[in-house]
PQR file with spaces between the fields and no chain letter, atoms N, CA, C, O and H, PARSE charges and radii, in Angstrom:
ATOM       1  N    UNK     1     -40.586   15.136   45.018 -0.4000 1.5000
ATOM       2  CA   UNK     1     -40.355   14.991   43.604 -0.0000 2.0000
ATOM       3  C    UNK     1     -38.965   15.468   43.204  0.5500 1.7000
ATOM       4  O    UNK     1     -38.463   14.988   42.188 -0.5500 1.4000
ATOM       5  N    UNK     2     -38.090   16.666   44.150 -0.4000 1.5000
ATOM       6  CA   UNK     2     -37.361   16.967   43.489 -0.0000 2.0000
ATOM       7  C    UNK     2     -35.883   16.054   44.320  0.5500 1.7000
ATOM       8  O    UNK     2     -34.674   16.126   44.098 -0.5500 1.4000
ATOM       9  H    UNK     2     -38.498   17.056   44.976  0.4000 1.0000
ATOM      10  N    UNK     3     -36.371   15.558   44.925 -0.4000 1.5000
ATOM      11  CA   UNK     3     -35.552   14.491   45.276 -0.0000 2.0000
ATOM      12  C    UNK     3     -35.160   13.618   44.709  0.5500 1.7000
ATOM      13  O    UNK     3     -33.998   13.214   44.709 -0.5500 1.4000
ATOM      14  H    UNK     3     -37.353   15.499   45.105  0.4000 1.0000
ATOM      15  N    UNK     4     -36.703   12.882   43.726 -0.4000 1.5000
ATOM      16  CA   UNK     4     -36.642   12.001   42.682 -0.0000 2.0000
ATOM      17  C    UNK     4     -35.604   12.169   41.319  0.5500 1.7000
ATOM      18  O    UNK     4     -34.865   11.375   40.737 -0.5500 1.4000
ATOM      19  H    UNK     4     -37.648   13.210   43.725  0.4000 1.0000
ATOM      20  N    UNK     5     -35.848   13.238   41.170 -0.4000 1.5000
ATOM      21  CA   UNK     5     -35.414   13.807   39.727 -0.0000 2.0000
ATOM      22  C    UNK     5     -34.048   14.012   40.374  0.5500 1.7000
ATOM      23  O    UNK     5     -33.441   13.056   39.892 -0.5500 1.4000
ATOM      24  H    UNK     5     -36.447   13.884   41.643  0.4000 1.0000
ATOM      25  N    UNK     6     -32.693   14.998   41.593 -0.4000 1.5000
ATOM      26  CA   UNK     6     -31.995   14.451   41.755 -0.0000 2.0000
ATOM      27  C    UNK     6     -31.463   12.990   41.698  0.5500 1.7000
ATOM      28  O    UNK     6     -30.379   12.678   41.203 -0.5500 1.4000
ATOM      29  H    UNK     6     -33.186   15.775   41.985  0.4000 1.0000
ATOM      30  N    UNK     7     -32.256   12.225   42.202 -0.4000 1.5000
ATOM      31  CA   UNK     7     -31.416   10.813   41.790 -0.0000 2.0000
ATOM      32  C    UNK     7     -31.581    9.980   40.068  0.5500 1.7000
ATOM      33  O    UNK     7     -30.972    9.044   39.550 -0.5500 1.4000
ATOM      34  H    UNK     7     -33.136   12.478   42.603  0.4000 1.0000
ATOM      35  N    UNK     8     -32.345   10.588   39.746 -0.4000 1.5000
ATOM      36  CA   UNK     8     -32.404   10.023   38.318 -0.0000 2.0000
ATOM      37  C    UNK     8     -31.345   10.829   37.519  0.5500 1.7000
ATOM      38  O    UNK     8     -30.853   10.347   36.499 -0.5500 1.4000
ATOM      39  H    UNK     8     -32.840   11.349   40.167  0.4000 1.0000
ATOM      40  N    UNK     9     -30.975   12.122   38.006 -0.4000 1.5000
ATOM      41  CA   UNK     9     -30.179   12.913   37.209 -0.0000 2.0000
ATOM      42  C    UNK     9     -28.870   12.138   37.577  0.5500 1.7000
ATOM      43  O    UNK     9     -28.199   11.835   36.591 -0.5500 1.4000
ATOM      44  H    UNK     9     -31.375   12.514   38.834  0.4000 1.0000
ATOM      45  N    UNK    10     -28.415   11.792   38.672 -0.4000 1.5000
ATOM      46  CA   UNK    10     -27.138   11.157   39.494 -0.0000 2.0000
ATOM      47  C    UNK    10     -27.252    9.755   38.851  0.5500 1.7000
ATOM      48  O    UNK    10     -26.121    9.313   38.649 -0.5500 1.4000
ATOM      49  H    UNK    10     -28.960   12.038   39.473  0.4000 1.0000
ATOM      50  N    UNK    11     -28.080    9.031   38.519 -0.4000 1.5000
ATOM      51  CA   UNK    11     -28.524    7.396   37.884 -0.0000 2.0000
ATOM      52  C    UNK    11     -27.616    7.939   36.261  0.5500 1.7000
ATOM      53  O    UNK    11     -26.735    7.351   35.633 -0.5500 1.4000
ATOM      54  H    UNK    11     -28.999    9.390   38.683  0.4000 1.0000
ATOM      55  N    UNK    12     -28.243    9.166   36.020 -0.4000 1.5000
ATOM      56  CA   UNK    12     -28.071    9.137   34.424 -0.0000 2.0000
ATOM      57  C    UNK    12     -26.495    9.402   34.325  0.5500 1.7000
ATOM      58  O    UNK    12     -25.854    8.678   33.562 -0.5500 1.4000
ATOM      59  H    UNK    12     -28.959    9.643   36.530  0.4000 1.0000
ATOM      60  N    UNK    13     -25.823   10.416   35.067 -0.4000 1.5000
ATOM      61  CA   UNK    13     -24.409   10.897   35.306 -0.0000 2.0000
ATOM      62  C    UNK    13     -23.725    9.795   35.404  0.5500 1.7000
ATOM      63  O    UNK    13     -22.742    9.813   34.664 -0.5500 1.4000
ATOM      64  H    UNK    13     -26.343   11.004   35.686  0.4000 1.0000
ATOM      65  N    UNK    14     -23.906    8.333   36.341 -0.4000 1.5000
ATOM      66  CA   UNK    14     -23.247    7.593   36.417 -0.0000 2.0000
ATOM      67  C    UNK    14     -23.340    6.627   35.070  0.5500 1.7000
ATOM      68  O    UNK    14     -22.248    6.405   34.547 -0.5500 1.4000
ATOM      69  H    UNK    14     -24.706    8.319   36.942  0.4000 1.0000
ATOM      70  N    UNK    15     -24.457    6.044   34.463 -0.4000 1.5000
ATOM      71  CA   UNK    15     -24.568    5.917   32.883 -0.0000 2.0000
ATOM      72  C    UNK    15     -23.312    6.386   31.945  0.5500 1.7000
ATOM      73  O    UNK    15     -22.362    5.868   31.359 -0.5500 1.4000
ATOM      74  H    UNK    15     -25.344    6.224   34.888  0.4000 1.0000
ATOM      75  N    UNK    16     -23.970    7.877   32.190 -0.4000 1.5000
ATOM      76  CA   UNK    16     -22.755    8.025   31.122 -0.0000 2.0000
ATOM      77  C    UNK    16     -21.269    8.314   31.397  0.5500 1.7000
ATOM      78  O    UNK    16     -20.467    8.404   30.467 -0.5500 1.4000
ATOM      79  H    UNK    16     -24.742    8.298   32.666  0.4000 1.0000
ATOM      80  N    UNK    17     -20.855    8.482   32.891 -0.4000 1.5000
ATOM      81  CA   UNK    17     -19.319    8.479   33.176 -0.0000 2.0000
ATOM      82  C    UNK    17     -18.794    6.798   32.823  0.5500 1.7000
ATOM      83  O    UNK    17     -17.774    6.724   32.137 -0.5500 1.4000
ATOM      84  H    UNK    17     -21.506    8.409   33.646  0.4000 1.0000
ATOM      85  N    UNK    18     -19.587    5.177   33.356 -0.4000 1.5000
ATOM      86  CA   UNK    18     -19.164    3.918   32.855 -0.0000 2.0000
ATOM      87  C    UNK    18     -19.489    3.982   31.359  0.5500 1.7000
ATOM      88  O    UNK    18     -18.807    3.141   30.773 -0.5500 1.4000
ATOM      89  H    UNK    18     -20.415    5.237   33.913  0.4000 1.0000
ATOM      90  N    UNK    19     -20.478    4.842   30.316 -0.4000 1.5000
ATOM      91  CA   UNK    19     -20.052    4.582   28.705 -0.0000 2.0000
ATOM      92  C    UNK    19     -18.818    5.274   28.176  0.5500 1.7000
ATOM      93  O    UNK    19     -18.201    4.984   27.151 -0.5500 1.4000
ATOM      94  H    UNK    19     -21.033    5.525   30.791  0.4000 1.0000
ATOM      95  N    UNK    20     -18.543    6.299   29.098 -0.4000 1.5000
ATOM      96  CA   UNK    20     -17.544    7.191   29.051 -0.0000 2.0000
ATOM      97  C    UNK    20     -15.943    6.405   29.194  0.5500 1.7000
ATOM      98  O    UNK    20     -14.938    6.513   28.491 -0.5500 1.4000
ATOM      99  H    UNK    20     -19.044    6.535   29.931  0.4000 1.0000
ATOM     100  N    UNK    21     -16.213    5.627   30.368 -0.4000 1.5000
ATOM     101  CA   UNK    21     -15.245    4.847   30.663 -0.0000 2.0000
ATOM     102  C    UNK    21     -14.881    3.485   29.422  0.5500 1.7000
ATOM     103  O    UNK    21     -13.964    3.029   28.739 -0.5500 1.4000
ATOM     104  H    UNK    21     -17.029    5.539   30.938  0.4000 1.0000
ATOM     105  N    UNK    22     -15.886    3.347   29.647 -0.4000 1.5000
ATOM     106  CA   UNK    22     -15.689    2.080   28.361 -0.0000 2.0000
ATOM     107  C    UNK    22     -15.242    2.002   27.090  0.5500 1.7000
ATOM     108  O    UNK    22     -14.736    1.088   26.438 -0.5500 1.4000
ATOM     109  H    UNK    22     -16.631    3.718   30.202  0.4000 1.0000
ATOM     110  N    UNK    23     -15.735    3.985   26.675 -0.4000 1.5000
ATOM     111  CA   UNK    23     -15.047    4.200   25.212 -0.0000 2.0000
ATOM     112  C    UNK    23     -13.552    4.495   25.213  0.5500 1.7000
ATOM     113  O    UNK    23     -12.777    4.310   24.275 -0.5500 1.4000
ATOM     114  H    UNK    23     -16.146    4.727   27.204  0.4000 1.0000
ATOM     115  N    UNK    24     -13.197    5.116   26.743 -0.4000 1.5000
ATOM     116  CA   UNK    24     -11.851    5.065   27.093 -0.0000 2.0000
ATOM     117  C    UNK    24     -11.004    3.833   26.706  0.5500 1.7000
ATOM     118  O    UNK    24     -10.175    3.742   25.801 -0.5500 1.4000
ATOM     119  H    UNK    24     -13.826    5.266   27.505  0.4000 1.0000
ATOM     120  N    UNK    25     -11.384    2.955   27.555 -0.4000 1.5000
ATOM     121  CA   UNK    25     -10.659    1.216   27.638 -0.0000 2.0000
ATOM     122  C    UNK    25     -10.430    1.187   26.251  0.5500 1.7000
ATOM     123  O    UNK    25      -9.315    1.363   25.760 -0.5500 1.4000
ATOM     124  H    UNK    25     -12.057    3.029   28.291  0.4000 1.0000
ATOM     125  N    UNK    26     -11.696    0.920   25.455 -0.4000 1.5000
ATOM     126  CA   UNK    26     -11.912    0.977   23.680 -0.0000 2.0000
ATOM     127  C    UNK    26     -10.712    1.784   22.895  0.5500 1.7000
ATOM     128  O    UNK    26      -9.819    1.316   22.188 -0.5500 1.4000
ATOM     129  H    UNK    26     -12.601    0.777   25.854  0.4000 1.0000
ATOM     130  N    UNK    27     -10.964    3.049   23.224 -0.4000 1.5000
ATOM     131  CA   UNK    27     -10.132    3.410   22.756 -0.0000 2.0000
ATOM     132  C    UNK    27      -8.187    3.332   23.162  0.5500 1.7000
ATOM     133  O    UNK    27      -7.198    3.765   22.571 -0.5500 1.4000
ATOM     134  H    UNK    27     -11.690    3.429   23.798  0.4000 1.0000
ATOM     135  N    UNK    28      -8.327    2.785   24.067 -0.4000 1.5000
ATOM     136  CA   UNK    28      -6.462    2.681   24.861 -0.0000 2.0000
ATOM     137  C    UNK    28      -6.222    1.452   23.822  0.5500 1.7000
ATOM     138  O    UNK    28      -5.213    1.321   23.129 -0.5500 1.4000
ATOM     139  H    UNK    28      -9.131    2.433   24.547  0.4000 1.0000
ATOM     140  N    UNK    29      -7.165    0.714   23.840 -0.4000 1.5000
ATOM     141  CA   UNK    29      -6.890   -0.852   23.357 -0.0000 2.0000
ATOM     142  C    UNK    29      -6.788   -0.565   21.334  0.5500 1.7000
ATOM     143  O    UNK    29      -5.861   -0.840   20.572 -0.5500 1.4000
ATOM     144  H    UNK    29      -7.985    0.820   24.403  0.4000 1.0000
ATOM     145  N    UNK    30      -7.752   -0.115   21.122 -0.4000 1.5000
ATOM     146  CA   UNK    30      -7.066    0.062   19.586 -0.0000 2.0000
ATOM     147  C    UNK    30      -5.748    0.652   19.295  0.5500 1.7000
ATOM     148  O    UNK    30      -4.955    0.188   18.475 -0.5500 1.4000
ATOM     149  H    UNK    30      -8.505    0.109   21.741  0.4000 1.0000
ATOM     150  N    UNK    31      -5.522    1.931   20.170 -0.4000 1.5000
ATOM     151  CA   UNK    31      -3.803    2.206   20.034 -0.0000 2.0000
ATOM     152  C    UNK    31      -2.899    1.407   20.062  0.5500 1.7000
ATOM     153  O    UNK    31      -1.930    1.393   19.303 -0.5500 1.4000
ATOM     154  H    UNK    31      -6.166    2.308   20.835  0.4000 1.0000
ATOM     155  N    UNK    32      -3.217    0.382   21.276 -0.4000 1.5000
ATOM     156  CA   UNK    32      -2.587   -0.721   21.547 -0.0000 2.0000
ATOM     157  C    UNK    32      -2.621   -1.325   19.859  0.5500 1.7000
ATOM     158  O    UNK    32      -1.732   -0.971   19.084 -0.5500 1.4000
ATOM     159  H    UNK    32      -4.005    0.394   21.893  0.4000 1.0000
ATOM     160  N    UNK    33      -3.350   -1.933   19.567 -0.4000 1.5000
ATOM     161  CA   UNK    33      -3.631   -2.842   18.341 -0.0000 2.0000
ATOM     162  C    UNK    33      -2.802   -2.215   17.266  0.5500 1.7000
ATOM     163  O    UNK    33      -1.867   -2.771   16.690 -0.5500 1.4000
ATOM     164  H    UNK    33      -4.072   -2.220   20.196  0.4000 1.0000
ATOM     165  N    UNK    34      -3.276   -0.892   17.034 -0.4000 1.5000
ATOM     166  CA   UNK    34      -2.490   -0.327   15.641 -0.0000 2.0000
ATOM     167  C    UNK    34      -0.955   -0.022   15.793  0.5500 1.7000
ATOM     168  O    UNK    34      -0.349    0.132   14.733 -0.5500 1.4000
ATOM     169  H    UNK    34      -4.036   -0.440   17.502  0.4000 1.0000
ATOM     170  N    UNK    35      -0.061    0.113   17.261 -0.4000 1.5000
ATOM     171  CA   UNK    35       1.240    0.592   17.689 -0.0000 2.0000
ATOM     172  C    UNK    35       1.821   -1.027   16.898  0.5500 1.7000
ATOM     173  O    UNK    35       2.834   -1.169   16.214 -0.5500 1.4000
ATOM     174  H    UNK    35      -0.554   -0.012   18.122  0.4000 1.0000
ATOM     175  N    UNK    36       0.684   -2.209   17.318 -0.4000 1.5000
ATOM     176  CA   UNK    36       1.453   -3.868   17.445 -0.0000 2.0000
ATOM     177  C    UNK    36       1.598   -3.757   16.099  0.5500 1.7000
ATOM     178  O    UNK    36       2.728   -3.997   15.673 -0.5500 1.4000
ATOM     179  H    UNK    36      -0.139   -2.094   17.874  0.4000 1.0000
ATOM     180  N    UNK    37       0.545   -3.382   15.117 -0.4000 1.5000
ATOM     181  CA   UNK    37       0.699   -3.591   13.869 -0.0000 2.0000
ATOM     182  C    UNK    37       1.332   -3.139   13.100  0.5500 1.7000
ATOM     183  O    UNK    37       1.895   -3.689   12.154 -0.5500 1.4000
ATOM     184  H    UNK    37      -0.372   -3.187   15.463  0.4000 1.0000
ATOM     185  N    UNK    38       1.320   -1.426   13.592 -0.4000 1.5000
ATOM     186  CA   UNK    38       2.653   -0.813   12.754 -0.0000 2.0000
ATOM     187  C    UNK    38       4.445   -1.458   13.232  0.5500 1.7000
ATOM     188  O    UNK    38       5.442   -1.111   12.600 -0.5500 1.4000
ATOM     189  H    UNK    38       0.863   -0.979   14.361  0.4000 1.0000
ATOM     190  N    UNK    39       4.483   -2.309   14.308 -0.4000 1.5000
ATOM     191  CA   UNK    39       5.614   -2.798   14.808 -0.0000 2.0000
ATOM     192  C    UNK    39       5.644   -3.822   14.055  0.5500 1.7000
ATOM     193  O    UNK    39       6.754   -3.627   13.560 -0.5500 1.4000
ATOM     194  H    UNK    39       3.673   -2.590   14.821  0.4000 1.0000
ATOM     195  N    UNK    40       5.322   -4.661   13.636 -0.4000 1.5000
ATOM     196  CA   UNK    40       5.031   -5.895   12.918 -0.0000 2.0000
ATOM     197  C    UNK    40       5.424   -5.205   11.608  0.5500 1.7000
ATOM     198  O    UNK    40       6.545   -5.244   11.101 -0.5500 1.4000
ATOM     199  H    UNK    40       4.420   -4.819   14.038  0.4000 1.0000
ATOM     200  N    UNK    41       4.551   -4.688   11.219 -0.4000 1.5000
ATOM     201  CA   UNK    41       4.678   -3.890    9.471 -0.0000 2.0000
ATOM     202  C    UNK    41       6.379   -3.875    9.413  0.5500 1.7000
ATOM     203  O    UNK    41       7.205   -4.392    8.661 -0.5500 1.4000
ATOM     204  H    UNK    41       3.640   -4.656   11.631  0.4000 1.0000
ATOM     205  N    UNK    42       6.446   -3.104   10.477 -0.4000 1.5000
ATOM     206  CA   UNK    42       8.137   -2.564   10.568 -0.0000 2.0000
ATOM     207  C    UNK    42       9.096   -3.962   10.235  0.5500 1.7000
ATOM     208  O    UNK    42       9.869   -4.068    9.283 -0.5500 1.4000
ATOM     209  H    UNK    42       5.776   -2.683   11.088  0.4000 1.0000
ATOM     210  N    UNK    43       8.931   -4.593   10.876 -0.4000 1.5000
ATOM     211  CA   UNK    43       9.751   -5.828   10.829 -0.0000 2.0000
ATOM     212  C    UNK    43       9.871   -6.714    9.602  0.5500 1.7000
ATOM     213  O    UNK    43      10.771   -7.438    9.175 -0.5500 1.4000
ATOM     214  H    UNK    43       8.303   -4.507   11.649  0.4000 1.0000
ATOM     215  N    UNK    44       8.149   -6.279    9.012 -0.4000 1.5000
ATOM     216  CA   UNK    44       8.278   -7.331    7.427 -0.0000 2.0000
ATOM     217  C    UNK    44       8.748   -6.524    7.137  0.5500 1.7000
ATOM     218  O    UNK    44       9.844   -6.896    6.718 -0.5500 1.4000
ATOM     219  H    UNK    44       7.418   -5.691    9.358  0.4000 1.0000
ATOM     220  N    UNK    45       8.634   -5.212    7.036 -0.4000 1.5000
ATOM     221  CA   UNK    45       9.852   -4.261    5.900 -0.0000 2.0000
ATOM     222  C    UNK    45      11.122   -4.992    5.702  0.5500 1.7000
ATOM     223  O    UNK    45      11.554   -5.479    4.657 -0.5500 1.4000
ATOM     224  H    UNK    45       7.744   -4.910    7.376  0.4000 1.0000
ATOM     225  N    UNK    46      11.860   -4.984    7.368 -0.4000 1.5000
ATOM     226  CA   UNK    46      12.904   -5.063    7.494 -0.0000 2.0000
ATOM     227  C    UNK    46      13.120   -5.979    6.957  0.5500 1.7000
ATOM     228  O    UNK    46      13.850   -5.841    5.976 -0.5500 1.4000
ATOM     229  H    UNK    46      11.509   -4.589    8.217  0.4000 1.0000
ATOM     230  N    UNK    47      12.694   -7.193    7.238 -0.4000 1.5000
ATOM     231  CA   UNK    47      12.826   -8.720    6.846 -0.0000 2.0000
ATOM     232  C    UNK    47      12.904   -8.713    5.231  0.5500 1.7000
ATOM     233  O    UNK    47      13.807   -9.361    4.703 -0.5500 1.4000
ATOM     234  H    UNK    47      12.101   -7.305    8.036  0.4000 1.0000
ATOM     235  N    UNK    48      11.790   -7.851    4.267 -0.4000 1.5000
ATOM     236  CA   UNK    48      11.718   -8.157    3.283 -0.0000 2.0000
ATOM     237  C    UNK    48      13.347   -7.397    2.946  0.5500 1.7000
ATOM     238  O    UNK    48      14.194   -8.262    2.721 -0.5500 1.4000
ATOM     239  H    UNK    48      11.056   -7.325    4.696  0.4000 1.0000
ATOM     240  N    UNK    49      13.744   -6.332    2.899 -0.4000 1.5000
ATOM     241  CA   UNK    49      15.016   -5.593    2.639 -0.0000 2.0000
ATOM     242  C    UNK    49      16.124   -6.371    3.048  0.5500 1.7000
ATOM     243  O    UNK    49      17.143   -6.325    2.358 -0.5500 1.4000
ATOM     244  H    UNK    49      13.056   -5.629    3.082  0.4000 1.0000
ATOM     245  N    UNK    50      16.072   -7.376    4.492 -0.4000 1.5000
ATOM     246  CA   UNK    50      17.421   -7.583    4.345 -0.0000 2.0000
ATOM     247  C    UNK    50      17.311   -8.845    2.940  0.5500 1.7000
ATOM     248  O    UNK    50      17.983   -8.862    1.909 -0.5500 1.4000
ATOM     249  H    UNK    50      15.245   -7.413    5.053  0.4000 1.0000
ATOM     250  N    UNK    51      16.308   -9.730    3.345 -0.4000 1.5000
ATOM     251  CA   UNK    51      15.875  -10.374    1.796 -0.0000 2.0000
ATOM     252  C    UNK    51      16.551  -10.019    0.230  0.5500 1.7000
ATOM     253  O    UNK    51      17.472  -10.620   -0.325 -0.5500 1.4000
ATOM     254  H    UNK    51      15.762   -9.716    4.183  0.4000 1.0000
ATOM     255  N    UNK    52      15.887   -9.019   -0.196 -0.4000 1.5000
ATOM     256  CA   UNK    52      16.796   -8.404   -0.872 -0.0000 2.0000
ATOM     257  C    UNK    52      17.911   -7.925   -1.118  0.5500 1.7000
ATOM     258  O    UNK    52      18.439   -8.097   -2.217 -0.5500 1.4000
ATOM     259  H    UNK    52      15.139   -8.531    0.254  0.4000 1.0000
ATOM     260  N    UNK    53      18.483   -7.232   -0.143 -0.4000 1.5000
ATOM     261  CA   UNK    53      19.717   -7.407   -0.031 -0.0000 2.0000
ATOM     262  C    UNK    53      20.309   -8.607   -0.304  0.5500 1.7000
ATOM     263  O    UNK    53      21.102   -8.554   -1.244 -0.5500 1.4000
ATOM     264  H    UNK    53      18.054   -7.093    0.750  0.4000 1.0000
ATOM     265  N    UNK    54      20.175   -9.694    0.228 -0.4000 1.5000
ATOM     266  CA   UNK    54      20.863  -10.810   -0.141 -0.0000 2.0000
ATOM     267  C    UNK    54      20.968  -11.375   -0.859  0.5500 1.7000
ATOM     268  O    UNK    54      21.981  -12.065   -0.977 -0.5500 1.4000
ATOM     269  H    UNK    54      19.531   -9.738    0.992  0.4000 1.0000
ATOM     270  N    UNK    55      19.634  -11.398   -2.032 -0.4000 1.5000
ATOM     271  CA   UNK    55      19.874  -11.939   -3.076 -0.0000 2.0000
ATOM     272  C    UNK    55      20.218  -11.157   -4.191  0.5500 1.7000
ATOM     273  O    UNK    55      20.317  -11.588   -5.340 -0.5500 1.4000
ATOM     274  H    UNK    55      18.811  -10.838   -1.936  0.4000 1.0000
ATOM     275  N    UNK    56      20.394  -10.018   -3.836 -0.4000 1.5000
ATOM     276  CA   UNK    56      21.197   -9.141   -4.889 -0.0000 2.0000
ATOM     277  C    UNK    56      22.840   -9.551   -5.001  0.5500 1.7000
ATOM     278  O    UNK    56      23.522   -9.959   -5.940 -0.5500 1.4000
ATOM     279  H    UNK    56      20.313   -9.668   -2.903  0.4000 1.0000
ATOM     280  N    UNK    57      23.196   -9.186   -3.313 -0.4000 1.5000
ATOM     281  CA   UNK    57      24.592   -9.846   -3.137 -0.0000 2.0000
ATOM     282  C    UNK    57      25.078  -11.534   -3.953  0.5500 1.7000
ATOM     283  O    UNK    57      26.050  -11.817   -4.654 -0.5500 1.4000
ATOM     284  H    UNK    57      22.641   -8.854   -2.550  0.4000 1.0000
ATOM     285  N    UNK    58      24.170  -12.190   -3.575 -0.4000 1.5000
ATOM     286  CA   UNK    58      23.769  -13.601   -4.639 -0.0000 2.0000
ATOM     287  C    UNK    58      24.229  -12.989   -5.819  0.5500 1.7000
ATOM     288  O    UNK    58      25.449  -12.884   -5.952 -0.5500 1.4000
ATOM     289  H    UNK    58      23.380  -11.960   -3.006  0.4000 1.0000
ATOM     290  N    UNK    59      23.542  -12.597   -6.633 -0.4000 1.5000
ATOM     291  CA   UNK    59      23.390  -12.066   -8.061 -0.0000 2.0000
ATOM     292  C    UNK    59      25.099  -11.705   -8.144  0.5500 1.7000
ATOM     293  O    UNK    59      25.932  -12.422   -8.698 -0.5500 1.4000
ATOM     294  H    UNK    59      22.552  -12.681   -6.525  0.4000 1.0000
ATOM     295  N    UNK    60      25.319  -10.650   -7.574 -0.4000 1.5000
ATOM     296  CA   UNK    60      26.638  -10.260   -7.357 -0.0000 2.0000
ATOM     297  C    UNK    60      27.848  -10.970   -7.343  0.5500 1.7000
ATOM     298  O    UNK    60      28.893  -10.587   -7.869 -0.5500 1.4000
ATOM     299  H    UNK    60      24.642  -10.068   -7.124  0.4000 1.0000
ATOM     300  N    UNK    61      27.606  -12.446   -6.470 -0.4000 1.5000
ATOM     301  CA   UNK    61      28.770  -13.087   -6.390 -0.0000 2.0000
ATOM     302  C    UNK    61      28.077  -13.989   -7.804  0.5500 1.7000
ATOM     303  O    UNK    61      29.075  -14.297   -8.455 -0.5500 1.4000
ATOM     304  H    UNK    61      26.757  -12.757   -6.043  0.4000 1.0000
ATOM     305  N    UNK    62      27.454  -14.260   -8.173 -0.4000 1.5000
ATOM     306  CA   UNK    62      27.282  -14.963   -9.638 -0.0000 2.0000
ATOM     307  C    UNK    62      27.868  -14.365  -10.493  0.5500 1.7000
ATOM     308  O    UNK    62      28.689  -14.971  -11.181 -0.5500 1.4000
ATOM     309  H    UNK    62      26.643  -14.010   -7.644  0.4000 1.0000
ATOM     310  N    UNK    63      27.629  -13.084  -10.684 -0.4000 1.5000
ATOM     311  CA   UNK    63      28.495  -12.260  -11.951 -0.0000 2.0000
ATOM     312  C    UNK    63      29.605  -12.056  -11.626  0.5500 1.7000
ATOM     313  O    UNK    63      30.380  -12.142  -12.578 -0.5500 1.4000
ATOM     314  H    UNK    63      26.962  -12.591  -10.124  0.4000 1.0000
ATOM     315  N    UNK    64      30.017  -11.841  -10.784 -0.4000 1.5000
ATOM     316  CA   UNK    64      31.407  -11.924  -10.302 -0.0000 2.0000
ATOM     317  C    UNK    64      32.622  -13.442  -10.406  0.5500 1.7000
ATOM     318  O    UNK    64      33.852  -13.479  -10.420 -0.5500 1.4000
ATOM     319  H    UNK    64      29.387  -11.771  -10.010  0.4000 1.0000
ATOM     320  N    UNK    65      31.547  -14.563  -10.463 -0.4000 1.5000
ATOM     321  CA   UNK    65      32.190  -16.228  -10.758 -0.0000 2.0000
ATOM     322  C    UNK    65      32.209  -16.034  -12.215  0.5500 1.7000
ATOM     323  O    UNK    65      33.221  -16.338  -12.848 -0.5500 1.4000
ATOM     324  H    UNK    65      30.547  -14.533  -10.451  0.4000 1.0000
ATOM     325  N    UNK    66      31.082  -15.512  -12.844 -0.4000 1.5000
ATOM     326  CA   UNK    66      30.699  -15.491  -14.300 -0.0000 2.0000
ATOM     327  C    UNK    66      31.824  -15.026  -15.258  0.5500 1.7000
ATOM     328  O    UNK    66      32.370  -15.710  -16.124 -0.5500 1.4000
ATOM     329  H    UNK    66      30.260  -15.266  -12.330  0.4000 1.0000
ATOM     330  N    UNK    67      32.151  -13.287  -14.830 -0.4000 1.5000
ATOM     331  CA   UNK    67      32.902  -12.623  -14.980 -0.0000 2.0000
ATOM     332  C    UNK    67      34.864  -13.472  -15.041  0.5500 1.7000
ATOM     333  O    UNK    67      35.592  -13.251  -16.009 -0.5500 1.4000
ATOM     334  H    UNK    67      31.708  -12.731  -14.127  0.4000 1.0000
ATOM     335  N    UNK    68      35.194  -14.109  -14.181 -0.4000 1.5000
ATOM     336  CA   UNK    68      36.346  -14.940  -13.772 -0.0000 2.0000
ATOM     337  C    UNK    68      36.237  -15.579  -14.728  0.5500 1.7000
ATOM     338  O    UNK    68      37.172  -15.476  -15.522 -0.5500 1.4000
ATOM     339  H    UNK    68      34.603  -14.289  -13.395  0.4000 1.0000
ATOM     340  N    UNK    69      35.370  -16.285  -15.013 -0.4000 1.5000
ATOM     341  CA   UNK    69      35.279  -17.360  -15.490 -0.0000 2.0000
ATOM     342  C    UNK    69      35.572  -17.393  -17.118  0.5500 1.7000
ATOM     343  O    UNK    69      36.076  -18.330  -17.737 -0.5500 1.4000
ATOM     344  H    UNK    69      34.611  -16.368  -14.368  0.4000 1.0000
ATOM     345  N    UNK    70      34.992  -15.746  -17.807 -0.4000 1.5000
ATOM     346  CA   UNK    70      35.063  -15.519  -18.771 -0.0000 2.0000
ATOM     347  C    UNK    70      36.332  -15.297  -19.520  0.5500 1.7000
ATOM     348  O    UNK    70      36.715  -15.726  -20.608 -0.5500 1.4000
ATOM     349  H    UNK    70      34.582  -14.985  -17.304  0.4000 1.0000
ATOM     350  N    UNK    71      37.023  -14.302  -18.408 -0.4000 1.5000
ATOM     351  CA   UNK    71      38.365  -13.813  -18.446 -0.0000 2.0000
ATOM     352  C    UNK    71      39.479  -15.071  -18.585  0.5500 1.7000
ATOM     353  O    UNK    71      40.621  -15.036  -19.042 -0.5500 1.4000
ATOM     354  H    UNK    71      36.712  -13.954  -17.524  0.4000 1.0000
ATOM     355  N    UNK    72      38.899  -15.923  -18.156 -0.4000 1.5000
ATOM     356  CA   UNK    72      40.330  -17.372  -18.504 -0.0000 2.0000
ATOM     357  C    UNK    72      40.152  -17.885  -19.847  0.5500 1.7000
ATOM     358  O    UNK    72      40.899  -18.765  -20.276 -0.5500 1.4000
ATOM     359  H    UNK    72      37.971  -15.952  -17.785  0.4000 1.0000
């Protein structure tokens, strides 16, 4: 019997070292997911700012033609 119960205890150990393992993988892979997304995020920032930027500069060279234009 106590042979039995060794291997059921060794059955159960291995159970939970592969759920163990699996929440590992699980968990490597969402870091993965949220690192991609905050990298992405990063980039629409960027994208949206240089955006802006440019059409401010726009704006800029308009008032600046505007401005010329007034002065004659």
């Amino acid at each position: 019997m106590a042979d039995l119960n060794g291997r059921i205890n060794d059955a159960k150990d291995k159970v939970e070292g592969k759920g163990k393992e699996a929440e590992g993988k699980l968990q490597s892979g969402l870091a993965d997911v949220k690192s991609k997304v905050r990298d992405a995020t990063d980039d629409v920032k960027e994208g949206a700012e240089s955006f802006g930027d440019k059409i401010k500069e726009g704006f800029e060279d308009i008032k600046e033609k505007f401005s010329k234009h007034d002065d004659k």
